[in-house]
ROGU-632792 format. One line per 3 residues: number of its first residue (from 1); their letters; for each residue x, y, z of C-alpha. Coordinates in pm, 1 decimal. Each point is the difference from the previous one (the first is absolute). Example, Ala and Ser with C-alpha at 12.3 -4.5 7.8 and 13.67 -1.06 7.14 Angstrom:
! ROGU-632792
1 = AS = 1230.0 -450.0 780.0  137.0 344.0 -66.0
! end
This chain:
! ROGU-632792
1 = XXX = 3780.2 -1667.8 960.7  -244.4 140.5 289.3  -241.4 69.9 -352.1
4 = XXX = 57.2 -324.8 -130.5  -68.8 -181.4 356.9  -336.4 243.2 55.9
7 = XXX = -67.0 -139.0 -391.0  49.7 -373.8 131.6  -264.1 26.7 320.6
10 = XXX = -263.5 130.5 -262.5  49.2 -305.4 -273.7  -127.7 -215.6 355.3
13 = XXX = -341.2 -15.0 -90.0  36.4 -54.1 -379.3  279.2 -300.7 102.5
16 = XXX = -278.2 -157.1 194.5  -289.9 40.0 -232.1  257.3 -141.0 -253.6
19 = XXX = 165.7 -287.0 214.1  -264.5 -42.3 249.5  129.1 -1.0 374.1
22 = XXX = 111.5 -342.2 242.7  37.5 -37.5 355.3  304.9 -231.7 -116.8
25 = XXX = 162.8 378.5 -116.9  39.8 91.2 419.8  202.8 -329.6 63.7
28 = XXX = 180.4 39.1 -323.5  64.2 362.6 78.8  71.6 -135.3 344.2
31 = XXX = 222.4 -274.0 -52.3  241.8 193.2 -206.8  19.5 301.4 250.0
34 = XXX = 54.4 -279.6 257.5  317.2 -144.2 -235.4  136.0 327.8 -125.8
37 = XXX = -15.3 156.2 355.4  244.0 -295.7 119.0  214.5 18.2 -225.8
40 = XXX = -4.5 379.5 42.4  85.4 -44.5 349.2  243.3 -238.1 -60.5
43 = XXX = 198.0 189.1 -168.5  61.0 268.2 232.7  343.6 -97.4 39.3
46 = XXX = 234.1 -249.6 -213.6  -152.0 -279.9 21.4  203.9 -348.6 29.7
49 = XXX = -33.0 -276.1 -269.2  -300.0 -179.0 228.9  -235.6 292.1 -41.7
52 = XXX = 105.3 76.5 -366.3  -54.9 -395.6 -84.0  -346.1 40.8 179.7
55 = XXX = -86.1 323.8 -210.5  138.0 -193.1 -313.8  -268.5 -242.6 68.5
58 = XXX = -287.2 219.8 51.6  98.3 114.1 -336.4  18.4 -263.5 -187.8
61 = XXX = -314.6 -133.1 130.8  -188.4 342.1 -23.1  122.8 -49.1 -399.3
64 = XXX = -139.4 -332.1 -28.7  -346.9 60.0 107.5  -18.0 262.7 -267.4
67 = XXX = 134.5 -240.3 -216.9  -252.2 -185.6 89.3  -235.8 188.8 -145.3
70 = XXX = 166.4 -28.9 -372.2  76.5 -392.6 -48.7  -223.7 -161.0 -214.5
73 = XXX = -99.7 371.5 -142.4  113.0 141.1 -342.8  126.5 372.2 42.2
76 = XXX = -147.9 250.1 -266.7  204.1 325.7 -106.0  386.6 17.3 5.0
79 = XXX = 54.9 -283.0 290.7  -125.7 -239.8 -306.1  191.3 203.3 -240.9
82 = XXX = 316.7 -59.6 130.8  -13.0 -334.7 88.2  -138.9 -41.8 -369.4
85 = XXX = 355.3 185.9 -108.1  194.4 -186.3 207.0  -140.1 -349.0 -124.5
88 = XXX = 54.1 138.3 -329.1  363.7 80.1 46.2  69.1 -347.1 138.1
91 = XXX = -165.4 -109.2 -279.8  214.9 167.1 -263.0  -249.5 251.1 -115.6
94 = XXX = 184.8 326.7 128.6  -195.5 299.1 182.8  -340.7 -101.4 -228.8
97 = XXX = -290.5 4.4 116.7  -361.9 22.7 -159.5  -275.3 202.0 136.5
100 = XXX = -341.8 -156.2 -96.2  -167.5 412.4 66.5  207.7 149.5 -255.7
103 = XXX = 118.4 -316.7 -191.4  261.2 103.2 -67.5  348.3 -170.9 70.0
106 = XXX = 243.9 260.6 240.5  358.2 -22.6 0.3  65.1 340.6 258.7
109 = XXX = -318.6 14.1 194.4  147.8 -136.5 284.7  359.6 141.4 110.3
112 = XXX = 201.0 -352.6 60.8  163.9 29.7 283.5  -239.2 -168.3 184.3
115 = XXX = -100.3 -258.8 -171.5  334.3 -60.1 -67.3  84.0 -53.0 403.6
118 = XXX = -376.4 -228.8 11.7  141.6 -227.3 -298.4  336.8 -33.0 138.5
121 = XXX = -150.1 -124.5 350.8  -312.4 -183.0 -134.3  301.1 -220.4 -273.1
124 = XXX = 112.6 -124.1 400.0  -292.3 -12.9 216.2  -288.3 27.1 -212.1
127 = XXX = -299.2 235.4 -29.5  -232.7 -113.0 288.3  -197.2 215.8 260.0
130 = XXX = 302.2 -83.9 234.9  241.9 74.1 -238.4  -65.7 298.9 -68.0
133 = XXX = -86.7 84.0 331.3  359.9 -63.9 70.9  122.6 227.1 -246.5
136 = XXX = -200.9 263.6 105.4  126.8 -50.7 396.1  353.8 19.0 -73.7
139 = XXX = -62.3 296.9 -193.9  -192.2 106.5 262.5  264.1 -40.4 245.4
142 = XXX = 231.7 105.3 -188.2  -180.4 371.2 17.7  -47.3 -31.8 414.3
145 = XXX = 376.6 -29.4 -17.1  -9.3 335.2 -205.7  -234.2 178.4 239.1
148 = XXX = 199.8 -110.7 320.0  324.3 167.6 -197.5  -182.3 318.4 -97.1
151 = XXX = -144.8 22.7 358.9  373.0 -56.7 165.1  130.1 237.3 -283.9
154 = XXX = -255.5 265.0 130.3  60.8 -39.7 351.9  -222.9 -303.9 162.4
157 = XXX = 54.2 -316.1 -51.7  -309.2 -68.5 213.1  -234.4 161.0 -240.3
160 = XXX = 172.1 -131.0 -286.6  -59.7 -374.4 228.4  -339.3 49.7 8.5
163 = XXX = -97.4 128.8 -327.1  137.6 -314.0 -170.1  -160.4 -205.2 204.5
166 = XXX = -368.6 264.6 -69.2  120.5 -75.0 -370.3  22.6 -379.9 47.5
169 = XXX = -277.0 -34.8 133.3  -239.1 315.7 -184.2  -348.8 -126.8 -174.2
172 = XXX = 41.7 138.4 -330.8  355.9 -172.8 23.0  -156.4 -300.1 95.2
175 = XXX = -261.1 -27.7 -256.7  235.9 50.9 -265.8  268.2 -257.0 148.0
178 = XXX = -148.9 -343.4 -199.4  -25.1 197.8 -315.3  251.9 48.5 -254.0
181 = XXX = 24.2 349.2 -15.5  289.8 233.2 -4.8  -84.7 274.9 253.1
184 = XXX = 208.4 -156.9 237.4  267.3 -9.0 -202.4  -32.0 421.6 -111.2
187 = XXX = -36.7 59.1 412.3  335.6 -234.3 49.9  195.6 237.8 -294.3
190 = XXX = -189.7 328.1 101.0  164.8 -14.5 319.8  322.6 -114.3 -127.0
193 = XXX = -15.5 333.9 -183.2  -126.2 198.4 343.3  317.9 -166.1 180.9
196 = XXX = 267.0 66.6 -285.2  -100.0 388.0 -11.5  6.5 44.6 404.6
199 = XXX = 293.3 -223.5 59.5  181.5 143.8 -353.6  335.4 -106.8 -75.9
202 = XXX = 260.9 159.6 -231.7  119.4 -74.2 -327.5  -127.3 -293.2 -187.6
205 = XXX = -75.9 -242.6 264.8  -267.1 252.2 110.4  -128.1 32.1 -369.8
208 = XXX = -9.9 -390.3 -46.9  -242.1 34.4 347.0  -229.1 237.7 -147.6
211 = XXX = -10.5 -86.8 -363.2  -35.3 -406.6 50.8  -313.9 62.0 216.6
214 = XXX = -156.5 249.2 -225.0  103.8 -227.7 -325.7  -198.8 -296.6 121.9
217 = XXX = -251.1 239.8 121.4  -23.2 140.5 -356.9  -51.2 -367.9 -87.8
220 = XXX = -250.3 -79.8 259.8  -239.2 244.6 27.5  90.6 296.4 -253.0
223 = XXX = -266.6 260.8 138.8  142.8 -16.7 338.6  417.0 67.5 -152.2
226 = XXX = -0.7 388.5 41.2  0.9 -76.7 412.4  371.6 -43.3 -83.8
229 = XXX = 34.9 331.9 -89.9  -254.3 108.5 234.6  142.1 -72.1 321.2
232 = XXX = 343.7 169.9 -157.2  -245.4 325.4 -47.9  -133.0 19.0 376.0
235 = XXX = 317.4 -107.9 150.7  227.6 258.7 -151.0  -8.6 272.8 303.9
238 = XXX = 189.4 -281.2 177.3  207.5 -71.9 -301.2  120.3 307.4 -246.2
241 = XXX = -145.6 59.5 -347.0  331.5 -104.9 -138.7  69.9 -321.8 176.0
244 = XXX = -409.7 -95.9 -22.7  21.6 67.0 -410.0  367.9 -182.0 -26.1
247 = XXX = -159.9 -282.7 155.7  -312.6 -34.9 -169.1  214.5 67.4 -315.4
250 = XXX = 255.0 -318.5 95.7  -315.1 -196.2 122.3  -197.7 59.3 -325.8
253 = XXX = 303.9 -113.7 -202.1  24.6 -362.3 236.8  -399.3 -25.1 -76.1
256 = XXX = 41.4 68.9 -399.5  228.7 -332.0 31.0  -281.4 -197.5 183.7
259 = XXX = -260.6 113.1 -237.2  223.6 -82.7 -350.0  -91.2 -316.5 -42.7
262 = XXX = -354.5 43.2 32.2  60.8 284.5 -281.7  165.3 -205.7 -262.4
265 = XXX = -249.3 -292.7 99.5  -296.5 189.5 -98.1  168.3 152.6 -280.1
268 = XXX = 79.7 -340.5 -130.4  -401.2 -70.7 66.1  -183.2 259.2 -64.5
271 = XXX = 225.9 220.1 -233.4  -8.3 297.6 188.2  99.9 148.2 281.1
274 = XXX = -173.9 -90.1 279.0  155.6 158.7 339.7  -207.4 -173.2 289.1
277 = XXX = -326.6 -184.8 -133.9  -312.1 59.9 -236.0  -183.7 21.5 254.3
280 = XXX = -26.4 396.2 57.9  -290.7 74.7 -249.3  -248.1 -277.2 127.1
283 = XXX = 67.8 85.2 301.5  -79.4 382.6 -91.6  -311.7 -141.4 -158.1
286 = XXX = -86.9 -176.4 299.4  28.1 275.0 276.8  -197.4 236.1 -265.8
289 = XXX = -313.9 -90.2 -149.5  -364.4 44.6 94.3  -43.2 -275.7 223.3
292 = XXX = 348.9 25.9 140.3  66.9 -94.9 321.6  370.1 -53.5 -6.8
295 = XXX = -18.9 -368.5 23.1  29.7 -199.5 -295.1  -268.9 -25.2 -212.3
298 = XXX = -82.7 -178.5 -374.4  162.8 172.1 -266.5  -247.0 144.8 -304.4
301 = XXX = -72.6 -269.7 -198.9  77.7 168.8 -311.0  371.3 -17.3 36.4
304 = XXX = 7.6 -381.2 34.4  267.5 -194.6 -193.5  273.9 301.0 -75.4
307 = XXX = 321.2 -46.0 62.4  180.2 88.1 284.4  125.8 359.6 -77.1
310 = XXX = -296.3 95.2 -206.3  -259.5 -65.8 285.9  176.6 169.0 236.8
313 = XXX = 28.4 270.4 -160.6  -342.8 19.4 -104.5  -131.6 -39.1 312.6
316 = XXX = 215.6 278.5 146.9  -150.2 234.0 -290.0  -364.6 -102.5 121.0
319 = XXX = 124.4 103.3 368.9  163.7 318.9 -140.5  -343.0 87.9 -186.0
322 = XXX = -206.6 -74.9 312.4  200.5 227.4 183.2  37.5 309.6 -211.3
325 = XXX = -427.2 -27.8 -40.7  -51.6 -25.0 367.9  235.4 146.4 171.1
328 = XXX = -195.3 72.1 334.6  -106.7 -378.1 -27.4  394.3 -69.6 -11.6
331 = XXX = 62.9 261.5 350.0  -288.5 -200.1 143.0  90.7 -356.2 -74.0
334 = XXX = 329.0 118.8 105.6  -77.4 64.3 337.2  -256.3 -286.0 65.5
337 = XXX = 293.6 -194.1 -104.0  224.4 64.1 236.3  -198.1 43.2 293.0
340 = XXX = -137.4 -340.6 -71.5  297.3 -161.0 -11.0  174.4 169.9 250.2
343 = XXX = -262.2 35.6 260.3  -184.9 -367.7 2.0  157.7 -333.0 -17.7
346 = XXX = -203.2 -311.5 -110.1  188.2 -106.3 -309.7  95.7 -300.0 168.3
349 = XXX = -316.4 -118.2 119.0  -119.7 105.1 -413.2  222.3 -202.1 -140.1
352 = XXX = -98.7 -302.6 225.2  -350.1 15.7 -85.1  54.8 39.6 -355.4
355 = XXX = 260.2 -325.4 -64.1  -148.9 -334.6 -61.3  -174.5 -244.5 141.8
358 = XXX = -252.4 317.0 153.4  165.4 100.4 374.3  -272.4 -47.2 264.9
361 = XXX = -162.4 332.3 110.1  8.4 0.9 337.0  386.1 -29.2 -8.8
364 = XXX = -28.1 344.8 -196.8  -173.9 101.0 250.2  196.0 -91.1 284.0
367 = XXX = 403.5 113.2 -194.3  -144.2 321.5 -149.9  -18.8 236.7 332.9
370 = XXX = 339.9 -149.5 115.1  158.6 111.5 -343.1  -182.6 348.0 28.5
373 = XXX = 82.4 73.0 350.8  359.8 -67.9 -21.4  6.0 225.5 -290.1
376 = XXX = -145.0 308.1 232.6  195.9 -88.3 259.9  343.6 35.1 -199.7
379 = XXX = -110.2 281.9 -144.6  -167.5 154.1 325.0  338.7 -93.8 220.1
382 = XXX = 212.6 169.1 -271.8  -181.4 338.5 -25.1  -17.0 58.3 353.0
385 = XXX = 387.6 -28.0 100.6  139.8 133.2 -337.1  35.8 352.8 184.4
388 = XXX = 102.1 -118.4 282.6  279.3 -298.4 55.1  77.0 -139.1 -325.8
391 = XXX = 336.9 105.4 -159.3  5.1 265.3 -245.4  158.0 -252.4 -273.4
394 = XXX = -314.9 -272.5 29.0  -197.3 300.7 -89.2  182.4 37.2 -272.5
397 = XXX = -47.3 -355.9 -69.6  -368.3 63.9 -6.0  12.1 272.6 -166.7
400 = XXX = 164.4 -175.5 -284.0  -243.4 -264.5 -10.1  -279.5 268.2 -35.3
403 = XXX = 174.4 128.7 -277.0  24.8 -319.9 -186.1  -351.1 -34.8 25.0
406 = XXX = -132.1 332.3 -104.0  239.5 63.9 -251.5  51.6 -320.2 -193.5
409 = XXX = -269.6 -250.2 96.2  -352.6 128.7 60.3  -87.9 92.6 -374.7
412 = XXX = 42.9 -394.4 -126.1  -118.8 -275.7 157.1  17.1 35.8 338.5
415 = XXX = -135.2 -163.4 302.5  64.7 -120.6 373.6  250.3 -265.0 -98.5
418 = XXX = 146.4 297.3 -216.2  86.6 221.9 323.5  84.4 -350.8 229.8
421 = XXX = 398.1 138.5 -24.3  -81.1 266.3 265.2  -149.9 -215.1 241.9
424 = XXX = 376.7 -126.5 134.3  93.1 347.0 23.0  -360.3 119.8 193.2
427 = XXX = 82.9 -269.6 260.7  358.5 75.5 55.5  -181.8 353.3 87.6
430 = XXX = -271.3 -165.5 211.6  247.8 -174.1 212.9  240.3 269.3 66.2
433 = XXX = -271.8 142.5 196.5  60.2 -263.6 239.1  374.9 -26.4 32.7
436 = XXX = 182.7 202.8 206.8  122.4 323.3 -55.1  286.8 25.7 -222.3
439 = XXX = 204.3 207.3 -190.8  -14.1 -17.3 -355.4  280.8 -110.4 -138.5
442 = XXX = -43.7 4.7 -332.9  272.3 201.4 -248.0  112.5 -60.2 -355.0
445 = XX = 338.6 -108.3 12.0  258.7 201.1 -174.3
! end
């Protein structure tokens, strides 16, 4: 992290010959040190129901001058994806949709749990900016609630106060909150999956814990799914081989049940046996080709109009050959990868800019060091107390996370928004450092 955080201070210049720089950035920077400090303080002890309505406001306003910054703008990329899928299912079409880049008509690019959830609420309220900004802020709050458990479970309830309010409240959080996208909802079940491994319980009630969360996770966001088996793996010093592996074993079986209807639904679709999407090869494709970057990019043109399976497996093959002919290319791209990702964070402020009608550049300008810095400060505040205050099991935690990302997620597709599910985690680290001393508390149950 103390790498990725030096990485971060050097991308400065490059963000501002890029973005351009704004005096607005010091009062933006400003204000929301000014908001997040209060609410900090606040929260120093339990607060009463005055002080958490007055938080609650500075919330929901803090979310609605992003979402400010969205009405009257068409999202590009998955936000317009899934609110494209989620028409469509209203509409009777099924999980369909059609990608003008490939044209070709996908029935498992998408996992559907998400746009499930987005059709379900948009069939009541609609799909508005405000709509879907309310979606995303009960999610939302429904993962605050999560951090305030996992900080009690670990031994401060004041950190675990403070880092859901830090979550709340966080600018990459913030410029995601008017767009339909399902991060929110992988961070909600991620730490679902944290909780149900720390706080284990016996028997089946403990497997229906573990293996619901990593079902719909499996269903959400299918590169991030091992993390239920992850946190098992780091955790089992504090829980026995045995018990870890009978657990993971009971919670696979609960997940298997989750994940059968998607089975015989794309087997009833497609023919075949599709386990989590299609997407795997083009997103191989994408995170390895000569002008990677490990953002999404046009697909060759050649492979337009194939169906489903067929492109995606042709595209993986084109990945596959890329990599076996360059393999020091692949190391390097590797690497610039996820430093990138991990070390800068802008893709909010990017995906601003490049929606429709054009976003004004001097609000760029003025978001983009606010984003960036809040990034290196997480990051920065993390590395320096990990040896020192924070419990053994949040490094763990961390650990895990790190895993994920190394092991399963940097040799696809893979950028900022793809490594956003540490960032509840990094603050829950940050603001330990600040609550007072405690002793971890923090065992597997028997």
């Amino acid at each position: 992290m103390g790498l990725l955080l030096l990485y971060g201070l050097t991308a400065i210049p490059d963000m501002i010959t890029r973005w351009g720089i704004s005096f607005a950035a010091i009062g933006a920077i400003a204000g929301w040190i000014a908001l997040a400090a209060t609410g900090f303080h606040m929260l120093r002890e339990r607060p009463g129901v005055a002080p958490v309505a007055a938080l609650a406001v500075a919330v929901i306003v803090m979310r609605s001058a992003f979402a400010l910054l969205a009405v009257g703008r068409t999202s590009t990329g998955d936000p317009n994806a899934y609110l494209n899928l989620a028409k469509g299912l209203l509409a009777g079409h099924g999980l369909l949709i059609h990608d003008p880049f490939t044209d070709t008509s996908w029935h498992a690019l998408f996992p559907p749990l998400y746009p499930l959830v987005l059709a379900g609420w948009g069939a009541i309220f609609g799909f508005s900016t405000a709509s879907v900004l309310t979606l995303g802020t009960l999610t939302d709050g429904a993962t605050a609630v999560l951090l305030l458990a996992l900080g009690t479970r670990l031994g401060s309830a004041v950190a675990g106060r403070r880092t859901a309010w830090l979550y709340l409240v966080w600018p990459s959080v913030l410029f995601s909150a008017p767009l339909a996208q399902k991060e929110s909802l992988c961070a909600l079940l991620i730490l679902a999956l944290a909780l149900a491994w720390i706080d284990r319980r016996a028997g089946w009630r403990g497997a229906l814990r573990l293996g619901l969360p990593a079902g719909l996770l499996a269903l959400t966001q299918p590169g991030q799914a091992p993390l239920a088996g992850l946190f098992g793996v780091v955790l089992v010093g504090r829980i026995g081989l045995w018990p870890m592996l009978l657990a993971g074993v009971r919670g696979g079986l609960v997940a298997i049940v989750v994940l059968l209807p998607w089975w015989v639904r794309n087997a009833l679709v497609l023919h075949a046996f599709v386990p989590l999407t299609t997407a795997s090869g083009p997103s191989l494709w994408i995170g390895n080709n000569p002008t990677a970057t490990g953002n999404w990019q046009p697909p060759p043109p050649e492979l337009k109009g194939l169906p489903e399976l067929v492109y995606a497996k042709r595209i993986k093959a084109i990945a596959i050959v890329w990599i076996e002919t360059h393999p020091f290319g692949f190391v390097r791209l590797t690497l610039t990868k996820f430093v990138r990702a991990c070390g800068i964070s802008q893709f909010g402020v990017t995906r601003l800019v490049a929606m429709g009608p054009p976003f004004p550049r001097v609000l760029a300008a003025a978001l983009w060091p606010l984003s960036l810095l809040s990034h290196l400060a997480a990051l920065g505040g993390a590395a320096a107390m990990l040896g020192r205050r924070i419990p053994f099991t949040l490094v763990l935690l961390l650990a895990a996370c790190g895993l994920q990302l190394l092991l399963f997620g940097v040799w696809f597709e893979f950028g900022e928004r793809h490594r956003e599910f540490v960032t509840p985690f990094l603050l829950l680290a940050l603001c330990w450092s600040f609550a007072p001393a405690v002793v971890e508390k923090a065992r597997a149950t028997p």
